[in-house]
GULO-28107 format. One line per field, with one value per residue (C-alpha): z, y, x; residue in three letters. Coordinates in nm, 2 decimals, decimal comma, always signed. Example, Ala and Ser with C-alpha at 12.3 -4.5 7.8 and 13.67 -1.06 7.14 Angstrom:
GULO-28107
zz: (+0,78:+0,71) .
yy: (-0,45:-0,11) .
xx: (+1,23:+1,37) .
aa: (ALA:SER) .
***
This chain:
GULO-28107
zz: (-3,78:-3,81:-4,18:-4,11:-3,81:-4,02:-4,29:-4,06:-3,95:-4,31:-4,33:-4,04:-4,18:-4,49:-4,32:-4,04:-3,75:-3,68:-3,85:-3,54:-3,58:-3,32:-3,47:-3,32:-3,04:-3,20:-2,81:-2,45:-2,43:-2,84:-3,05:-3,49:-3,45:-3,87:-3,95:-4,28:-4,30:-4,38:-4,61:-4,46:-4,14:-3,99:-3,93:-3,63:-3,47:-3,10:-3,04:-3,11:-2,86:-2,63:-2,88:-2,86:-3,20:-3,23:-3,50:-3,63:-3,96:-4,16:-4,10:-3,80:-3,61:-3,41:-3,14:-2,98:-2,64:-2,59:-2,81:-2,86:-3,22:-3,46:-3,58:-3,87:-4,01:-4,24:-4,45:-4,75:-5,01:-5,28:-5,53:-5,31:-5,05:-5,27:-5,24:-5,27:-4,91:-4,97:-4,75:-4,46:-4,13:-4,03:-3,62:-3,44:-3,15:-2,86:-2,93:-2,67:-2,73:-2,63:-2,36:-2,41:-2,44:-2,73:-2,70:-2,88:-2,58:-2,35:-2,62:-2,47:-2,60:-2,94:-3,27:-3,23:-3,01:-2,97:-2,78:-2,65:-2,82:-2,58:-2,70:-2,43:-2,59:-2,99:-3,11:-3,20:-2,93:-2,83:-3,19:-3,07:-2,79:-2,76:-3,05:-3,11:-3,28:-3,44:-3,65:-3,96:-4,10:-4,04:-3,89:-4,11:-4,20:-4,28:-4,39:-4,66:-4,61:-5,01:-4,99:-4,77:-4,82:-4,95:-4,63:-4,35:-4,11:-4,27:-3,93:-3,79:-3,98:-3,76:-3,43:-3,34:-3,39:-3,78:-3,68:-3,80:-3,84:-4,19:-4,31:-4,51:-4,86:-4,88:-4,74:-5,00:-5,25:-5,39:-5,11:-5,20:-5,53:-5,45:-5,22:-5,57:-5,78:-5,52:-5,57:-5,88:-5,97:-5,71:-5,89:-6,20:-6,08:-5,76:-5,42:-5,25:-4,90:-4,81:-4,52:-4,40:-4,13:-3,99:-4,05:-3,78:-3,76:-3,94:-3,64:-3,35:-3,23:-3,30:-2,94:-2,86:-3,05:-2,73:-2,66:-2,76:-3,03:-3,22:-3,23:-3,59:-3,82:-4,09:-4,35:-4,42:-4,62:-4,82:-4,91:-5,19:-5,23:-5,42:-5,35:-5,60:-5,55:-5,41:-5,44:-5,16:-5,13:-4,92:-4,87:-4,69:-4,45:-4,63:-5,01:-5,19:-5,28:-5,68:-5,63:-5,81:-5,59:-5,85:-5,73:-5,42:-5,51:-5,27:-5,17:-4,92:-4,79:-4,74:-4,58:-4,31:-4,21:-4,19:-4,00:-3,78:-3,92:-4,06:-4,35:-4,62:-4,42:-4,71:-5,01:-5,16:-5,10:-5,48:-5,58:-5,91:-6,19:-6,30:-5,99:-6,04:-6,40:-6,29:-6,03:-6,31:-6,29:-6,60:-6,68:-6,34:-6,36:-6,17:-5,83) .
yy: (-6,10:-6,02:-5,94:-5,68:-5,52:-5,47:-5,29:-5,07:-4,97:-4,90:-4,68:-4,47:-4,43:-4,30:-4,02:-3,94:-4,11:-4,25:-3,91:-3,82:-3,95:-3,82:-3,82:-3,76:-3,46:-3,13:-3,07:-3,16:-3,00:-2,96:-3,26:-3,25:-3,41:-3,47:-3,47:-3,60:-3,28:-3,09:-3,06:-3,09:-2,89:-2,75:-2,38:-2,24:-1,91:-1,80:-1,63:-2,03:-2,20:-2,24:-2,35:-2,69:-2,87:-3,10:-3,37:-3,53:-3,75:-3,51:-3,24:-3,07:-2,74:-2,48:-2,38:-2,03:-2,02:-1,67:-1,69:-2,08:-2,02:-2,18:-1,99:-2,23:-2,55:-2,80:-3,06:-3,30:-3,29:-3,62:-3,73:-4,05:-3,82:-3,58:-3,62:-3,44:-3,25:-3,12:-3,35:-3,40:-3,30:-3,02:-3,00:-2,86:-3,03:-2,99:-3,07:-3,28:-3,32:-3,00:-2,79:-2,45:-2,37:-2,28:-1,86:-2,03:-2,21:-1,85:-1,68:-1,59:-1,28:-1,15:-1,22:-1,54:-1,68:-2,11:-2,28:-2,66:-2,88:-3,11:-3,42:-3,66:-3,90:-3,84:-4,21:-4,04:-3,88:-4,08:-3,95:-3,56:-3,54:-3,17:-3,06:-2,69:-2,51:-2,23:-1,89:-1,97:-1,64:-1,51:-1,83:-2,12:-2,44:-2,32:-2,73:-2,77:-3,07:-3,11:-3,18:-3,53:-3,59:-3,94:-4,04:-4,19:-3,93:-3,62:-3,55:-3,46:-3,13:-3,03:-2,95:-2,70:-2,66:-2,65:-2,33:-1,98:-1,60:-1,69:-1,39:-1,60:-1,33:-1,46:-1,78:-1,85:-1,63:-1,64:-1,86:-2,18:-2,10:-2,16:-2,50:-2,65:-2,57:-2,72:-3,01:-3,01:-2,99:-3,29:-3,51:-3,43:-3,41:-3,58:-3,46:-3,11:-2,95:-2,67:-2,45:-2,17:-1,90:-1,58:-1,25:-0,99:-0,65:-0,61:-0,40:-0,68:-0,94:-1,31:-1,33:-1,03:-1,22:-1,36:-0,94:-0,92:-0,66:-0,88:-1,15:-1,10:-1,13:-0,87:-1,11:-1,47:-1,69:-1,99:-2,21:-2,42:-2,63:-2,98:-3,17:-2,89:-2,57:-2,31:-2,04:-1,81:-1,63:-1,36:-1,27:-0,95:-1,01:-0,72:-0,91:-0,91:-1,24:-1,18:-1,12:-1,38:-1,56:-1,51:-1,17:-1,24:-1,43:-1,31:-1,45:-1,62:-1,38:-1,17:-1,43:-1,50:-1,13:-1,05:-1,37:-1,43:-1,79:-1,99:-2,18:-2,46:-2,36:-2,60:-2,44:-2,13:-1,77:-1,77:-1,85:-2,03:-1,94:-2,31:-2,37:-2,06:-2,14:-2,49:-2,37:-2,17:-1,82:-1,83:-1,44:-1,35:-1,34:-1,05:-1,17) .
xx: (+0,81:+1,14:+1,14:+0,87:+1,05:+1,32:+1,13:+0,98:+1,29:+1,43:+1,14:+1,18:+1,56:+1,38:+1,19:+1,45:+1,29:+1,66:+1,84:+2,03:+2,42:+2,69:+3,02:+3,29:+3,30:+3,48:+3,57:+3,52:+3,14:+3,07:+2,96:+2,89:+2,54:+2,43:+2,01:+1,90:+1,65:+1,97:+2,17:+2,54:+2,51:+2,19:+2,20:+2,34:+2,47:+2,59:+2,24:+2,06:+2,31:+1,99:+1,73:+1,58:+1,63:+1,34:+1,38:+1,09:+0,96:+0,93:+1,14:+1,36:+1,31:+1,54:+1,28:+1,37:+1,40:+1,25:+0,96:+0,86:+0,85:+1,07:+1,36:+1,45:+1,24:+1,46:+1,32:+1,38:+1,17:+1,15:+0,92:+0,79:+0,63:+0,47:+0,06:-0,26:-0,30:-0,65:-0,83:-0,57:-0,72:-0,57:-0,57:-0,29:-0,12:+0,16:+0,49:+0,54:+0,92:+0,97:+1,01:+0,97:+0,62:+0,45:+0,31:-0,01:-0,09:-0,08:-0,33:-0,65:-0,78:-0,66:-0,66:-0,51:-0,72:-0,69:-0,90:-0,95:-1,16:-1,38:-1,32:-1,51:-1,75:-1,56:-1,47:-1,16:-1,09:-0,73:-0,60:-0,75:-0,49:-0,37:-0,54:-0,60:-0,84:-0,59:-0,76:-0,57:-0,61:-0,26:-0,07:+0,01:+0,26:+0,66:+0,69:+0,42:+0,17:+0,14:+0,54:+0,48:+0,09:+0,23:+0,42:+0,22:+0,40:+0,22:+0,07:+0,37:+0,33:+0,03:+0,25:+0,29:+0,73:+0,59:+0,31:+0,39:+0,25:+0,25:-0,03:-0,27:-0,22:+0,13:+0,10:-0,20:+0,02:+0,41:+0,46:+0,23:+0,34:+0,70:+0,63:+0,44:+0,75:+0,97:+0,75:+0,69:+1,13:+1,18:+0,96:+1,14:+1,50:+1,57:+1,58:+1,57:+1,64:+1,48:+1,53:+1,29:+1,19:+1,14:+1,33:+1,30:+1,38:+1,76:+1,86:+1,79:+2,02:+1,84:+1,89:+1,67:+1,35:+1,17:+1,05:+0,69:+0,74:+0,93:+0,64:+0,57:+0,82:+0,89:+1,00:+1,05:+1,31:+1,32:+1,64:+1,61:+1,92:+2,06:+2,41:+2,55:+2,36:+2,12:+1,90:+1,75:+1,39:+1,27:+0,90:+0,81:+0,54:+0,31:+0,37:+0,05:-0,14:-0,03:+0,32:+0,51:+0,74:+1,05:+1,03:+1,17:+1,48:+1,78:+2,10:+2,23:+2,45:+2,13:+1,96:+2,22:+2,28:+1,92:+1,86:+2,19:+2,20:+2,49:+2,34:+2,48:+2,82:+2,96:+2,86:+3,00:+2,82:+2,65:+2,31:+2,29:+2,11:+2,02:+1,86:+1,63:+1,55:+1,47:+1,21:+1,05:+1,26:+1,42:+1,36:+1,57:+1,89:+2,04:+2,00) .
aa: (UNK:UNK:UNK:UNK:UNK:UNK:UNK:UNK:UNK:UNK:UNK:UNK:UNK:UNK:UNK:UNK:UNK:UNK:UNK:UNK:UNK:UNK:UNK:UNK:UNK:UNK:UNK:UNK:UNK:UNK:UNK:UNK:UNK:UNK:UNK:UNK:UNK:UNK:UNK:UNK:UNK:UNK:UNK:UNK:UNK:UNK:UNK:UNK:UNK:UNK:UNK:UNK:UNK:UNK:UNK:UNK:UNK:UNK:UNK:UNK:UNK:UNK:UNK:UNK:UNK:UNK:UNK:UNK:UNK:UNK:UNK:UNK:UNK:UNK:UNK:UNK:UNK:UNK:UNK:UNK:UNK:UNK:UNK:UNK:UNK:UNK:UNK:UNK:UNK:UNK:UNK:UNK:UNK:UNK:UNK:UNK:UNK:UNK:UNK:UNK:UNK:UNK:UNK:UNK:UNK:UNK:UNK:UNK:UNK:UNK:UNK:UNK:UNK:UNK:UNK:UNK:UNK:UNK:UNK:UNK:UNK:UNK:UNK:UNK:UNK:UNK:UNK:UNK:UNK:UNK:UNK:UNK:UNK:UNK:UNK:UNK:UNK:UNK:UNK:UNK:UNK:UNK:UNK:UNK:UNK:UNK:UNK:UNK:UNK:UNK:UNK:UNK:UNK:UNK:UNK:UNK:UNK:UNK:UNK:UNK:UNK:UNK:UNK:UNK:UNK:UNK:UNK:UNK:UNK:UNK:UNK:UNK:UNK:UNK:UNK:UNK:UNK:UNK:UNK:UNK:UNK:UNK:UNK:UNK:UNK:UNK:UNK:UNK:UNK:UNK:UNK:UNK:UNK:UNK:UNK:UNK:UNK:UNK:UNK:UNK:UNK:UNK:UNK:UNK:UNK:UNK:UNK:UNK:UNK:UNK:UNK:UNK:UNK:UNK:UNK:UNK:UNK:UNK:UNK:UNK:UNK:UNK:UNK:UNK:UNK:UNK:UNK:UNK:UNK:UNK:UNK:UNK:UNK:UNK:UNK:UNK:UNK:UNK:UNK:UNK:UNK:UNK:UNK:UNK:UNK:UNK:UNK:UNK:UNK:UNK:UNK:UNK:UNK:UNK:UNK:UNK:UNK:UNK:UNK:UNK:UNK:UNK:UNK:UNK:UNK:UNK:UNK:UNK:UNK:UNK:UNK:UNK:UNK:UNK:UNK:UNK:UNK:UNK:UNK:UNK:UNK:UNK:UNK:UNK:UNK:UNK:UNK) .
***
């Protein structure tokens, strides 16, 4: 019994259920708190102070409190977790370890309609709890479920901290072609941390996201780092299903400014070409 207690809890470790470590406190009301799902430090600004960092499995969120969207996902991606995700269930539920409420769950007539599924009299209905039936057309997954389809924790990807207005042409487009050759380098090379999220409107202040016309993001970005280097992505919300995603490489410095985040605050401000080549860019080099 004990044997197996502790192998459950050097699996857990694996996948970050334990990730939270508080070092020591940088002052009197400030502590370094360190997530596996990141590489170094997670991202932060003065405009996220009041965002709820949920840390799950599979990957950890920076909830904003005006909007209940997630202002930055972080996750770790290694050739053990990698699976075929065609046949997952894909049913969206509460976050329940949060407490700013989702804006899907105040949809009633639009677009984005969700309902409640009646699950009284399903066999399965004690794994159904707070699911929600989502229109998928323009909302999607920022942490990929091909990415951990191996992992027993892939449902974890179905709350809703993981959901955004990802429009399906680039979500089914550049984007899903990027997560597969993320995948795809891990299993050849080791392990990778990526970070991802919205872009609003370069004039507005991150803390001026919860107003209603900043709902839909303009852009989104993707961090693709190792223990050594990194290269930066940003998709425009309008990109076409056949654009190629190594049209979109960007910088980091671009990334933070349009996004108001710190990010890899301990790596130097230069994308690096090897990187790019390794996730299939080899003909970009002026970025």
């Amino acid at each position: 019994m004990f044997i197996r207690y502790l192998k459950a809890v050097a699996r857990l470790v694996q996948w970050g259920s334990l990730a939270v470590v508080v070092c020591t406190a940088a002052s009197s009301s400030a502590q370094n708190i360190h997530i596996s799902h990141c590489l170094g430090s997670c991202p932060g600004s003065a405009a996220t102070a009041n965002n709820e960092i949920v840390v799950r499995h599979l990957f950890a969120a920076s909830i904003n409190s005006g909007n209940g969207l997630a202002d930055w996902v972080a996750y770790r991606v290694v050739e053990a977790a990698l699976g075929v995700a065609s046949l997952l269930p894909r049913v969206w539920r509460v976050d329940n370890l949060l407490l700013t409420e989702s804006p899907y769950l105040r949809l009633t007539e639009n677009a984005r309609v969700i309902n409640q599924p009646d699950s009284s009299g399903r066999a399965d209905q004690s794994y159904r709890i707070n699911s929600l039936i989502i229109d998928a057309r323009n909302n999607g997954r920022l942490v990929p479920m091909s990415s951990f389809a191996g992992t027993p924790f892939w449902p974890d990807l179905n709350y809703l901290s993981n959901l955004a207005a990802l429009p399906s042409a680039l979500r089914e487009g550049s984007w899903s072609r990027l997560d597969q050759a993320i995948n795809e380098l891990a299993a050849r090379s080791g392990e990778l941390f990526v970070l991802s999220g919205p872009l609003h409107l370069i004039q507005e202040p991150l803390k001026a996201r919860g107003r209603p016309e900043l709902a839909q993001p303009s852009a989104y970005f993707k961090l693709v780092a190792n223990q050594s280097s990194h290269v930066a992505f940003i998709f425009n919300n309008d990109l076409p299903q056949h654009a190629h995603y190594c049209d979109q490489l960007s910088s980091l410095s671009e990334v933070e400014q349009l996004s108001g985040l710190q990010l890899f605050p301990d790596m130097q401000d230069s994308s690096t070409i090897e990187l790019a080549a390794a996730l299939h860019c080899t003909s970009y080099r002026d970025f």
